[in-house]
C-alpha angles and dihedrals in degrees: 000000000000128000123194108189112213085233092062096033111128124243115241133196114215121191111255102010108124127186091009136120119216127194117177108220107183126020130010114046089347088062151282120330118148098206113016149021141215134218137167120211139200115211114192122202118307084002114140145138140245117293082239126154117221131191095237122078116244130204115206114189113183112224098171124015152000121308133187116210135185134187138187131190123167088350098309106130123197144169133198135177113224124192130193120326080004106128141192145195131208115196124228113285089014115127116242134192129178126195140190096203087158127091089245141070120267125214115203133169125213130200117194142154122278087229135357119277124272117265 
């Protein structure tokens, strides 16, 4: 078993993430894992990413707050709003954005593979 305390999880910077925290929780620099990470981010207001597309597949799960999130694959493009415990998943290749357009912080968690899968 390993533990990662919130206190000791390590920062971490993402392309294209702007006015967001992000703190890993499991593999990488917080630890081992063989096939995915965790990592646990803060979203200020009018904080988002890229709309950017990535070969791994990526679990969001909403724990505060209210998150706007789009997604485009093969030029469909959608947007949901997620509240708290609502998740998502965006497939490999597919675009993602995700959005604070509220006047509060959002806390979301992401899951993903360590590496893309093999072809």
């Amino acid at each position: 078993m390993h533990v990662t305390r919130l206190k000791e999880a390590p920062a971490y910077e993402a392309p294209n993430h702007f006015d967001m925290r992000c703190l890993r929780l499991q593999g990488k620099e917080a630890g081992p894992s063989v096939q995915m990470w965790m990592g646990m981010s803060q979203i200020l207001p009018g904080g988002h990413t890229g709309l950017d597309d990535s070969p791994m597949e990526k679990l969001y799960l909403v724990l505060e707050g209210q998150l706007h999130m789009v997604g485009e694959l093969d030029g469909v493009r959608q947007e949901q709003v997620l509240g708290p415990y609502d998740s998502c998943r965006f497939a490999p290749g597919e675009k993602r954005q995700l959005i604070n357009r509220g006047n509060r912080p959002v806390l979301v968690a992401l899951v993903m593979p360590t590496a893309p899968p093999a072809p």
